[in-house]
C-alpha positions in Angstrom: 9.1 5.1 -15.3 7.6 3.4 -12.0 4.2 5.0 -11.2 2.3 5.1 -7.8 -0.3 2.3 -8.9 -2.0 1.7 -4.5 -2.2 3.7 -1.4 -3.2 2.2 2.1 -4.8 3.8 4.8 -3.0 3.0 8.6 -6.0 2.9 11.1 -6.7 1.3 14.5 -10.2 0.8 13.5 -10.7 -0.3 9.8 -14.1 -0.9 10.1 -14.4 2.2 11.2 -12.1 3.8 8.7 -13.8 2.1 6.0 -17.5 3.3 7.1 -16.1 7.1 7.1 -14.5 7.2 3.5 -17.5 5.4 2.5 -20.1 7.9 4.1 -17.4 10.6 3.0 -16.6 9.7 -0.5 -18.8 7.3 -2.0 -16.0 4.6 -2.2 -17.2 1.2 -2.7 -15.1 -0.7 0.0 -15.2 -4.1 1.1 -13.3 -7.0 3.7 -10.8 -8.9 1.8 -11.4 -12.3 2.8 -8.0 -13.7 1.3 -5.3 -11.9 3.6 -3.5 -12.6 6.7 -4.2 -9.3 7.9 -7.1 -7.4 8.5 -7.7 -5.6 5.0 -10.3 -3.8 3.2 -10.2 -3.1 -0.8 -11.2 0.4 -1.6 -12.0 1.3 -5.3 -12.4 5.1 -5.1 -13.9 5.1 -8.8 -14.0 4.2 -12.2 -13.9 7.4 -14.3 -10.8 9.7 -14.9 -7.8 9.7 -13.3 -6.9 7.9 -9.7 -5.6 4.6 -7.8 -7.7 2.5 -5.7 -6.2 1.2 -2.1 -6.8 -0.5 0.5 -7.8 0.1 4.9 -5.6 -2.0 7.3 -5.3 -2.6 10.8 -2.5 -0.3 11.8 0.5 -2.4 12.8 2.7 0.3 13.7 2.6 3.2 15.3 4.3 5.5 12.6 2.1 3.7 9.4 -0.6 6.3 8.3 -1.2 6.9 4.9 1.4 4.7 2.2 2.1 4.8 -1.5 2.9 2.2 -3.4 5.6 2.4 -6.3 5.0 -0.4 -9.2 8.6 -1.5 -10.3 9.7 -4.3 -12.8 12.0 -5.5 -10.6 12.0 -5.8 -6.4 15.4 -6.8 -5.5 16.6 -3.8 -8.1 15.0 -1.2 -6.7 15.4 -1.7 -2.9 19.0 -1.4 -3.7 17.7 1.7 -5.4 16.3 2.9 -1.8 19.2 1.6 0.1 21.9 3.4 -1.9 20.2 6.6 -2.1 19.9 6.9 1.2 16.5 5.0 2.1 15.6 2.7 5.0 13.5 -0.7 5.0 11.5 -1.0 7.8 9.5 -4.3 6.2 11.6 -6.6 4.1 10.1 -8.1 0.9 7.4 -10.6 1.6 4.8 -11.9 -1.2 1.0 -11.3 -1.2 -0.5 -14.3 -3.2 -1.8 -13.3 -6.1 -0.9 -9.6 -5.5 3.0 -9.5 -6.0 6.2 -9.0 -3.6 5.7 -6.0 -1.3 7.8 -3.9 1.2 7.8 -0.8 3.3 10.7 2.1 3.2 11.2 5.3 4.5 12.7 7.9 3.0 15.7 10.5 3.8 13.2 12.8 5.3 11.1 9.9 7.4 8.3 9.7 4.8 7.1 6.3 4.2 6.7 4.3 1.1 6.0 1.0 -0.4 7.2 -0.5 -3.6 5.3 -3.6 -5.4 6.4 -5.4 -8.2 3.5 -7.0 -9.1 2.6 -10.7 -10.1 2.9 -11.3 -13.9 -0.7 -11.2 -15.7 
């Protein structure tokens, strides 16, 4: 069964995003050099249950906070989302060493990402 495995966290101002769950929360978050975008890695702990993210420059309007489904296969399940109902607003791209990615919205506007992620 596919899993929520990453969040990320829309903001305008990820430095500033990043310094607030940091002085919040504790979490251990640092610039990801590799990326096109701007992007910080967030690892929210180490001990019991939870995902770690990621902060990013908000590059639209509606993005605030996202899920990410795993899935074994992309093209599979964004028929899933399109037959059920769902809307793409990101088509599939790949993130180097992370996996293919896309964003989707839901039939009640909520957004969502799934990932199938590069083999290991």
């Amino acid at each position: 069964m596919p899993r929520v495995v990453h969040f990320e966290i829309a903001a305008d101002d990820p430095e500033r995003a990043s310094a607030f769950y940091r002085d919040v929360f504790g979490w251990d978050i640092k610039k990801w050099e590799g990326g096109a975008v701007e992007y910080w890695l967030v690892m929210t702990g180490e001990e019991g249950p939870g995902i770690n993210g990621g902060i990013m420059k908000r590059m639209d309007p509606e993005l605030t906070t996202i899920n990410f489904v795993a899935v074994e296969s992309y093209d599979q399940y964004r028929d899933k989302v399109l037959a059920s109902g769902g809307t793409e607003m990101k088509p599939k791209m790949n993130v180097p060493g992370v996996g293919d990615i896309g964003y989707y919205r839901d039939t009640e506007g909520n957004i969502f990402g799934i990932i199938q992620p590069e083999p290991m």
